[in-house]
N, C-alpha and C positions, 0 to 999 in steps of 0.2 A: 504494500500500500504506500510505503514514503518512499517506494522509488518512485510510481508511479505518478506520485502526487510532484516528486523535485523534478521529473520529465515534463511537465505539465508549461512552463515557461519554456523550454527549447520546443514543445510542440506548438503552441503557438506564435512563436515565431515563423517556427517551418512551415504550420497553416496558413498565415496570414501574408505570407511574404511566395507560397509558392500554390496555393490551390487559389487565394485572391487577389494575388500577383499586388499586393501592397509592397511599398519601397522599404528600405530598412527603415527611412528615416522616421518613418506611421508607427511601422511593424517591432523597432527593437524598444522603443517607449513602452508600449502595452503589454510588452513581455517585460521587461523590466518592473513596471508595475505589478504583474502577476508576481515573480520572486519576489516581489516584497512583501506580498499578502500573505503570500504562504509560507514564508521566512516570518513572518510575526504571528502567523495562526498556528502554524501544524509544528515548525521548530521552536516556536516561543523566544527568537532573540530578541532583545531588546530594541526600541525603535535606535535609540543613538547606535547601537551598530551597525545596523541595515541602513541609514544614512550616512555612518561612515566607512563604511567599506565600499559602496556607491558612490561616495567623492573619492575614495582613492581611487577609485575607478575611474574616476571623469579623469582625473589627474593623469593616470596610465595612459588615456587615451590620446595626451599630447605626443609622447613620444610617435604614434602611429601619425597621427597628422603631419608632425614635421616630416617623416619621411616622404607623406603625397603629396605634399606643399613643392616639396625640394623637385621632386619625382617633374610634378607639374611644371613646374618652374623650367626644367631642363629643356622639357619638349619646348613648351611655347619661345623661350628663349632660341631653341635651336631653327624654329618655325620662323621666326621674325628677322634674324641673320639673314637665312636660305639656303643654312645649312641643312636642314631636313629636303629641300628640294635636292640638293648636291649628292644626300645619301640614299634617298628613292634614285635618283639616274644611276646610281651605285650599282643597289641591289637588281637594275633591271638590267644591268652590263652584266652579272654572272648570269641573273636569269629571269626572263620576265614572268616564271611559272608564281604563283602565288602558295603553292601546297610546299615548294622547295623552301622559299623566303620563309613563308611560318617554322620552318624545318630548321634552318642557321639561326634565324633569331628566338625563337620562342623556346624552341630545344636545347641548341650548343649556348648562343650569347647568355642566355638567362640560366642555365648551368653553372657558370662560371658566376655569375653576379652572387646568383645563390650560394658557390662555394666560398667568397669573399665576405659577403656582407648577410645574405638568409633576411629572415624578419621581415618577409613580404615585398623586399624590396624589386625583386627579380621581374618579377609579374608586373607590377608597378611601372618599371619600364619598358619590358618587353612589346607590352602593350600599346603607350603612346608608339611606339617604336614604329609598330605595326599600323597604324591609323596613320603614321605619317607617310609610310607607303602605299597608302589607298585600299586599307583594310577596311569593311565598317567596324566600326566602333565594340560592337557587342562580340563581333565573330572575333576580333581581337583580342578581347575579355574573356573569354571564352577559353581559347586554344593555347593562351599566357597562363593561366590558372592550372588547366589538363597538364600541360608536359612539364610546370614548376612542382613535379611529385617526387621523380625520380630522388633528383639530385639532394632533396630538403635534408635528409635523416645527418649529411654528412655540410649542412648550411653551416656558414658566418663560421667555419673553420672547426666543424666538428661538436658546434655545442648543445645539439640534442644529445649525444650520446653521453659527453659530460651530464647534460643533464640527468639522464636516466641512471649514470655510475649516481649523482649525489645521492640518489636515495637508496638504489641495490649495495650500497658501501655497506650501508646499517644489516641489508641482509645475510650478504657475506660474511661479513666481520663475525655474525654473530654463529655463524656454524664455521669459522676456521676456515673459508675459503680462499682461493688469490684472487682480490681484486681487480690487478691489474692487468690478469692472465682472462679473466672473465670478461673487461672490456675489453681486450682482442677479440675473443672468439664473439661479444657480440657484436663487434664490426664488421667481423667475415659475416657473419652469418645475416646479420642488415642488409649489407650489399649484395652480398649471392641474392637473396629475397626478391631485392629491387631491381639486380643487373636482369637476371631470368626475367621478370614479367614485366618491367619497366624498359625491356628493348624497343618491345610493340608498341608502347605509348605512342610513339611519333605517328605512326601508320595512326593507331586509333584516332586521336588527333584532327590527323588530315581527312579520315574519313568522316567525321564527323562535322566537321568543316564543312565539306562538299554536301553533305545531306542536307543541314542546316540552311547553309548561305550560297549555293551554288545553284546555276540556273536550270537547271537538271536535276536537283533535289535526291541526289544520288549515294551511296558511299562507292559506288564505282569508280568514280571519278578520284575518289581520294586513292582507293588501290589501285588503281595505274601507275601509281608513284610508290607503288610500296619497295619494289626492291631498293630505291632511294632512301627511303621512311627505315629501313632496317638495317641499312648500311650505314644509317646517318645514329641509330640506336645502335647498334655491336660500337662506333666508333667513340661512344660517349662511356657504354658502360663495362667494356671490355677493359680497360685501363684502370675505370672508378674501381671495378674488383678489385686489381692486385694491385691497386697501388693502399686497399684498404686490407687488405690481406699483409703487404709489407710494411707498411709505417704505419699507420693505426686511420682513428679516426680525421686527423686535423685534414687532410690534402685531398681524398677520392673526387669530390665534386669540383674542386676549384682548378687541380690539374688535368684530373679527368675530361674535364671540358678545354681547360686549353689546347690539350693534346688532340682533343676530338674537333676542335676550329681549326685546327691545321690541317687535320686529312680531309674533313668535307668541304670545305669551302673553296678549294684546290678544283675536290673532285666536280664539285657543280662548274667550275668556270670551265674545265675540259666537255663536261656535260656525262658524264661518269653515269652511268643508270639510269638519268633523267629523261623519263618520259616526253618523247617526240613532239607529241601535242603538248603546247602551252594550254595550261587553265588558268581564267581568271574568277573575278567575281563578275555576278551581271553588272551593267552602267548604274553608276549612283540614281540615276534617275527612275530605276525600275527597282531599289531597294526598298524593301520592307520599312514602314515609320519605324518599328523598334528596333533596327538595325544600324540607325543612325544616333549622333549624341544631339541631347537637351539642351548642350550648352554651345553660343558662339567659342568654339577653339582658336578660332581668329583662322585668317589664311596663310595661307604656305607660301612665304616671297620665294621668289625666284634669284637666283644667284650662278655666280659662274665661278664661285670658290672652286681650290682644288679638293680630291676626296679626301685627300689626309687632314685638310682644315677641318673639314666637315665633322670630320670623325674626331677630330683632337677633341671636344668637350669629354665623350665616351670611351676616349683611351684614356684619360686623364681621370676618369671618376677607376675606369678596373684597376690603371695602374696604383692610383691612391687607396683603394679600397684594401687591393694587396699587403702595401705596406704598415697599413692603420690595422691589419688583423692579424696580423701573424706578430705573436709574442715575445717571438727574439729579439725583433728587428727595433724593440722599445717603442715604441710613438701609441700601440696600443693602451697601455699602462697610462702613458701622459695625459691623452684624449678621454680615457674613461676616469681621469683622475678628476678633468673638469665637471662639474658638476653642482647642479642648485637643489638643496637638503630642503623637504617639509617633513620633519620629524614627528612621528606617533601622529598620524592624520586624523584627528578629531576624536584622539582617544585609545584608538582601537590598535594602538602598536607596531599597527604597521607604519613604516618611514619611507616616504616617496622621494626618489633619486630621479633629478632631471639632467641622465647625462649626455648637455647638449652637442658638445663637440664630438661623441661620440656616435653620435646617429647619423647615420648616412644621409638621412634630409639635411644636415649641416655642413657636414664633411662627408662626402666630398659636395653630393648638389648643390646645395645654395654656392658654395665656393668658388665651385667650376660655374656657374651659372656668372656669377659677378667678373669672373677672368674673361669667359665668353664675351659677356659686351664688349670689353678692350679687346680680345684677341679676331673679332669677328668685323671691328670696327660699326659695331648697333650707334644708329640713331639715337637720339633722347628720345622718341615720340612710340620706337620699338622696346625702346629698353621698359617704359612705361606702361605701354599695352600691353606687355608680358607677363611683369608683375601684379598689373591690372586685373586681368585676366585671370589667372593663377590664385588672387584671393577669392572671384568669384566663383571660380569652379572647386574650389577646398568648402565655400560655405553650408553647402548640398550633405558633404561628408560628416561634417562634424557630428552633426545631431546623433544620426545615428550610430557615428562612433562613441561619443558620452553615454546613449541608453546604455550598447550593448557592452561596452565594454564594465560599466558599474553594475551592469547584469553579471556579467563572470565573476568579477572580482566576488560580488553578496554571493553568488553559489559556491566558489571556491572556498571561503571562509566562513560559511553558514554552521561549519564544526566547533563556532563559540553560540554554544544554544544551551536553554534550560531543560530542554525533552530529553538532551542524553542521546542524541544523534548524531553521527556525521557527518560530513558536509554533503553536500545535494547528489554531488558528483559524485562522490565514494558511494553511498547508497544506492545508485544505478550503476555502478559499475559491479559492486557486490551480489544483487538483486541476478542480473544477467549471468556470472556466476554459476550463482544459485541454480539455475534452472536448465542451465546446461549442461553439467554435468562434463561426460566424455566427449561431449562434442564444441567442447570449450574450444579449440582449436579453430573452429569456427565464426565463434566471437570475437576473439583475441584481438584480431586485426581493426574489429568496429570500436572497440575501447579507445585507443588510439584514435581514429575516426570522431569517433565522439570528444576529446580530449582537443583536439585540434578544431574540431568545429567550433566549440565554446569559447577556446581563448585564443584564436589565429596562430598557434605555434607549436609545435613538433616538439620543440624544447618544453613549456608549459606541461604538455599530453604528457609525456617522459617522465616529470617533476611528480605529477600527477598519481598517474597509474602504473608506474614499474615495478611498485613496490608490491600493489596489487595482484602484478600480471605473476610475479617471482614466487609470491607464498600461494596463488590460487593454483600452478601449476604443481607445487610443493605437496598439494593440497590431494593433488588429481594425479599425480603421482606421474607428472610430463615432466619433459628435458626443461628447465628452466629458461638456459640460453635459448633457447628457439620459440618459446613462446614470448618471452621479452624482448628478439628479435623482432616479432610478429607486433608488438606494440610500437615499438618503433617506425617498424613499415607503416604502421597502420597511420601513425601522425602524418607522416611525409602525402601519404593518402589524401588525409583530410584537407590539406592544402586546397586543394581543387575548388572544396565546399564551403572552407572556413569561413563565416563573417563577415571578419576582419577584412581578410584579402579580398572578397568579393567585392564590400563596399570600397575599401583603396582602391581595384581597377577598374572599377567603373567610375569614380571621382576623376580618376588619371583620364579616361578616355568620354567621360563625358556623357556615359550612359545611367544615371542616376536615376534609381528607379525603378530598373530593370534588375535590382538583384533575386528575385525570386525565380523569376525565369531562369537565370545563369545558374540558379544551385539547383534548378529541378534539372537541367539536361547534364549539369556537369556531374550530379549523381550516375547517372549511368555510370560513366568512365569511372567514378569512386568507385559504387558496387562491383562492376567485373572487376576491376585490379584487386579488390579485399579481397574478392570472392578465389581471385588466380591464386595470390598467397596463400589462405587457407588451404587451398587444396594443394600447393607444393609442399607445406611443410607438414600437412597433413599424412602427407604418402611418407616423411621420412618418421615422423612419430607414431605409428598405428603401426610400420615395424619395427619398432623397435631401437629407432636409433637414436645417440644422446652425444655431440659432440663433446660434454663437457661437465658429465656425471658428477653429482655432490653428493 
């Protein structure tokens, strides 16, 4: 019954936002409201902590803004130079096919972003990215969200799985286990998970692409490009394996993907597997109204810059992202050192850390955005419509960002209650459990799903439920490593789905509003990939096998 009852705000969101196609900005209010009611009815906490855990929420929610501010910022900056015109003739020199472009940027580029930086950030740009090449809007939204799954588990330098060690430490620790030998094996075995079913992603992708937003309404259309679609998938996750298999977690997605923009991007300007026939989308003028954005984006000047100018804002945010994350090289420790402190936020002990220079909407976008004017030689009257622009399309976001995100934060911390409960979250995650029994291995993967949906992050899900995944397999008498593999996978999953991210690309690209729709279709592509996991790791534990017995 109290699981049923803490589902109760996620299902209304998910009703109102996908069967009545209400915007987050309507839909995550009235669910927020709902966790409140039932956070003061059925757990009894106190009103001062369901109002302060919901301002630490609002508070949380700035970090995600500043990164679609920045996000936004880029595009329209890059829009008003003519630098995005420079990099559309770019992409249409390797190839005018539109299934290959979503293939290098939405796949390898946003890979690599993900390996650097994670936290939504990938998607965020992949997106404009794509709308600046005469994607609509939504399809953009769409196919940035789909292929930002693979690469997530191993984001922003390995720190979902950091995450997931913080709490299985305590597990380990407490039966004499090796910690450090344990986060190996669940690096392999995250990867293996994702390289195996996360190759197809690209093909599914494009084919869903083509059903969607193609003038033919096909997935034909997208598998005519599949031997590309899986050429362009072995060359991303063939590496991500063993380079997670030899050095751990920190590198598989961020060289993984370098090493994979090397060999495709080559092989498409040769024309390497690349389907004969070009596909496009139909003329903007025969597109669907919800296929287009709500907001003026401004237009795309024209410019005779060369490609390397063009591109210098977005080698300048990888190449900085690089060095701002990786913790030898010191500048990460500096950046995350700066930071603006609200201690014990109205009480309730938790302490909000605004680390500004650490967020990618700061450093590098905003950054590179301000070099861009001078490096691009921008007008006053561009520099201004940019930024112009860029707060109007962030104002759409916010709302929704504040409901939903003081909605997680009160179900994440609803475990300070007088009924003697645990938090929303733990109680459906227990409840599923419960009722699964041996076919838990089945579940596994939606914890994770779930986890990621509620708070936009892989890492979050990990914090969350590892602990969970670790003793219920303890529990069922499974290989541990493999079902907490399977939680992990399972975050990178929810990506697709999340919230968060959904509402960030669609602010990014202007389709505000349309988030119900994008998480009813982008479920599909959620569901088969849990469902593919499930059923690999399925077939190794129902025989029997246990890489890493406690």
């Amino acid at each position: 019954m109290y699981a049923l009852l803490a589902f109760v705000p996620i299902l209304v969101a998910i009703v109102l936002m996908t069967v009545f196609n209400w915007g987050a900005k309507k839909a995550l209010p009235v669910s927020w409201v709902t966790a409140a009611v039932i956070a003061l009815t059925v757990w009894k906490m106190d009103l001062g902590s369901v109002v302060g855990y919901s301002v630490f929420g609002v508070f949380k929610s700035f970090d995600v803004l500043i990164i679609i501010f920045g996000a936004i910022l880029i595009l329209n900056t890059s829009k008003q130079s003519g630098a995005m015109s420079t990099i559309n003739n770019g992409f249409s020199g390797i190839t005018k096919d539109r299934r290959i472009q979503a293939l290098i940027i939405a796949w390898m580029f946003s890979a690599f972003i993900e390996g650097a930086a994670g936290f939504g950030t990938p998607a965020a740009l992949a997106g404009p990215l794509l709308v600046g090449l005469g994607f609509p809007p939504l399809a953009a939204a769409m196919i940035a969200l789909i292929m930002n799954s693979t690469p997530v588990a191993f984001g922003a330098v390995g720190t979902p799985i950091f995450g997931a060690m913080s709490t299985l430490s305590g597990n380990l620790n407490a039966i004499g286990a090796d910690a450090a030998a344990y986060q190996m094996a669940l690096t392999k075995w995250s990867a293996l998970g994702h390289a195996v079913v996360g190759t197809f992603i690209p093909l599914f992708a494009i084919c869903l692409m083509t059903r969607f937003y193609g003038a033919n309404k096909s997935f034909k259309d997208g598998l005519k490009a599949a031997p590309f679609a899986i050429f362009s998938g072995l060359s991303f996750t063939v590496p991500y394996f063993l380079i997670a298999t030899a050095f751990g977690p920190e590198l598989p997605a961020l060289a993984g993907a370098f090493i994979g923009l090397a060999i495709v991007v080559p092989a498409a300007k040769k024309g390497f597997l690349i389907p004969k026939e070009i596909w496009r989308f139909p003329s903007e003028e025969d597109w669907e109204e919800d296929w287009k954005s709500m907001v003026d984006l401004g237009k795309t000047a024209e410019s005779n810059m060369s490609l390397l100018k063009a591109w210098t804002p977005y080698i300048l945010i990888a190449l900085i992202l690089v060095v701002t994350r990786i913790p030898y090289l010191g500048l990460k420790g500096l950046l995350a050192s700066q930071q603006i402190m609200v201690s014990n936020v109205m009480g309730t002990g938790l302490d909000y850390s605004l680390k500004w220079a650490y967020l990618p909407g700061t450093i590098p976008f905003m950054l590179v955005a301000l070099l861009t004017h001078f490096f691009h030689g921008m007008k006053a009257d561009e520099i201004k419509f940019a930024w112009k622009n860029t707060f109007k399309q962030i104002s759409g976001a916010a709302i929704a960002l504040f409901a939903g995100i003081a909605m997680v934060q009160l179900m994440l911390n609803s475990g300070t209650n007088e009924a003697g409960l645990e938090s929303m979250l733990t109680e459906m995650a227990k409840a599923l459990a419960a009722i699964s029994g041996s076919g838990y291995v089945f579940v596994s993967p939606f914890i994770g799903v779930l986890g990621a949906f509620m708070s936009g992050s892989n890492t979050v899900s990990n914090i969350l439920f590892s602990s969970l995944q670790f003793e219920t397999a303890t529990i069922l008498d499974m290989p541990q490593v493999l079902i907490t593999a399977m939680q992990v996978i399972g975050g990178g999953i929810g990506n697709m789905v999340c919230v968060n991210n959904v509402v960030a690309v669609c602010a990014t690209v202007g389709v505000i509003g349309m988030e119900g729709k994008l998480i009813r279709r982008n479920a599909i592509p959620m569901f088969i990939y849990s469902i593919a996991i499930a059923v690999f790791f399925a077939v190794l534990i129902y025989t029997g096998f246990n890489p890493f017995p406690l």
